[in-house]
C-alpha positions in Angstrom: -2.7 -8.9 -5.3 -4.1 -5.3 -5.0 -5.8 -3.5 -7.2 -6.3 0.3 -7.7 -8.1 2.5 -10.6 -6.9 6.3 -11.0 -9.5 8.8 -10.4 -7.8 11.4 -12.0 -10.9 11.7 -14.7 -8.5 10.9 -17.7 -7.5 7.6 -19.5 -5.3 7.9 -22.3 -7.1 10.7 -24.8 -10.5 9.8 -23.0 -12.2 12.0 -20.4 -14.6 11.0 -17.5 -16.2 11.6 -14.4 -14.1 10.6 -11.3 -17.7 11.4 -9.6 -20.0 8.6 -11.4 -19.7 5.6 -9.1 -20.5 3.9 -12.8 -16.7 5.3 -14.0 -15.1 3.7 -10.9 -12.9 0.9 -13.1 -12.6 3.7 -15.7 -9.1 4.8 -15.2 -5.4 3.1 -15.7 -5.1 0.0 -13.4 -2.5 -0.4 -11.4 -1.8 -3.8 -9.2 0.8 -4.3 -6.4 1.2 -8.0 -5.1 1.9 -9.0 -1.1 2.4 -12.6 -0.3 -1.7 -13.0 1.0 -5.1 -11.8 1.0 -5.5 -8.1 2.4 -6.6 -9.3 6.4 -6.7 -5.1 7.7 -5.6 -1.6 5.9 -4.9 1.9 6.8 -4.6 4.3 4.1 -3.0 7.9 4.4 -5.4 11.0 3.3 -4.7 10.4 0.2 -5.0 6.8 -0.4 -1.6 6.6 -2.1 0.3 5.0 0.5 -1.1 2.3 3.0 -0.1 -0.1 5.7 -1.1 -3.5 5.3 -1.1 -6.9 7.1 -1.8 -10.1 5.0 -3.2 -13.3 5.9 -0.3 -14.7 6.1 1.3 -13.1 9.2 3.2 -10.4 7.0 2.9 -6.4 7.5 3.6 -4.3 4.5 4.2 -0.9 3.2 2.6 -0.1 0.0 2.8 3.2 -2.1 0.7 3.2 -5.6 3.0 6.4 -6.2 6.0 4.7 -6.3 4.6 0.8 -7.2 6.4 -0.2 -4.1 5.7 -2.8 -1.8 8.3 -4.0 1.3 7.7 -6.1 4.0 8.1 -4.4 7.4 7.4 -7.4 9.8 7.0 -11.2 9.5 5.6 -13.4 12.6 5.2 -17.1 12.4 3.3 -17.4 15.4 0.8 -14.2 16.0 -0.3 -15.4 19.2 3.3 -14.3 20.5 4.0 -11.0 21.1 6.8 -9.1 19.7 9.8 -8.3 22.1 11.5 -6.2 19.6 11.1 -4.9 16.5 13.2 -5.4 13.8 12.1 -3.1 10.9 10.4 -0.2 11.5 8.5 2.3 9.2 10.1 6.0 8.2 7.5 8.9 6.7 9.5 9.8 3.3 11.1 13.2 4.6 12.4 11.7 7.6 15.1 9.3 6.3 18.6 10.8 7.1 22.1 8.4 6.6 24.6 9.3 9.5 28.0 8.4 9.0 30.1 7.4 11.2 
């Protein structure tokens, strides 16, 4: 399970500094679960949206905007490479639906 505290300098009526390392856990928690511990991360700019891969063999796709998770890629055996991939990640924006 992951954990992440808004910055935003509000919670609820109350007001703080997102600056003061003591206000860190200050803000509304939010949690997002993935079937391990975190093993690597990237984050965007932002830190809304990450890539992760869990101890368990599993990358994800996570999005604290949304409160999304998905699972991109499982491998049973990581000491095999992948031939083909059988998920692979779209940037929102770039997702288009062609019929045929």
């Amino acid at each position: 399970m992951l954990h992440c505290w808004d910055q935003s300098g509000r919670n609820g009526d109350k007001e703080y500094s997102a600056y003061n390392p003591y206000n860190f856990f200050m803000g509304v928690q939010s949690t997002l679960s993935i079937d391990g511990n975190v093993k690597s991360s990237s984050y965007d700019d932002t830190g809304n949206q990450a890539i992760v891969l869990s101890t368990s063999g599993s990358m994800w796709y996570l999005s604290w905007i949304e409160s999304v998770t998905l699972r991109l890629k499982y491998c049973h055996n990581p000491q095999h490479s992948v031939s083909s991939a059988e998920f692979k990640y779209v940037a929102p924006g770039e997702f288009t639906i062609e019929k045929e």
